[in-house]
C-alpha positions, 0 to 999 in steps of 0.5 A: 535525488528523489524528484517527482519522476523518481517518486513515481517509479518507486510507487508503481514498483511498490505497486507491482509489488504489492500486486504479485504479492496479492497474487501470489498469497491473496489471504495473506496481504492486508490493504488498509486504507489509510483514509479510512483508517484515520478518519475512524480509528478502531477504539479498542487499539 
């Protein structure tokens, strides 16, 4: 059910998502790096 190929179709759709979303209501979408977020969590949550 879920192979590569269809893992990358359902991520560039979130993409395509996200993007429209940026787009539509650009100070109202959050990108968080997960990276960065793990690598320097804030302290105070």
């Amino acid at each position: 059910m879920f192979d590569l190929a269809d893992i990358g179709e359902l991520y560039c759709a979130y993409r395509q998502a996200i993007a429209f979303w940026v787009e539509v209501l650009p100070d109202r979408v959050l990108d968080v790096s997960h990276e960065a977020l793990v690598a320097t969590p804030d302290p105070l949550a």
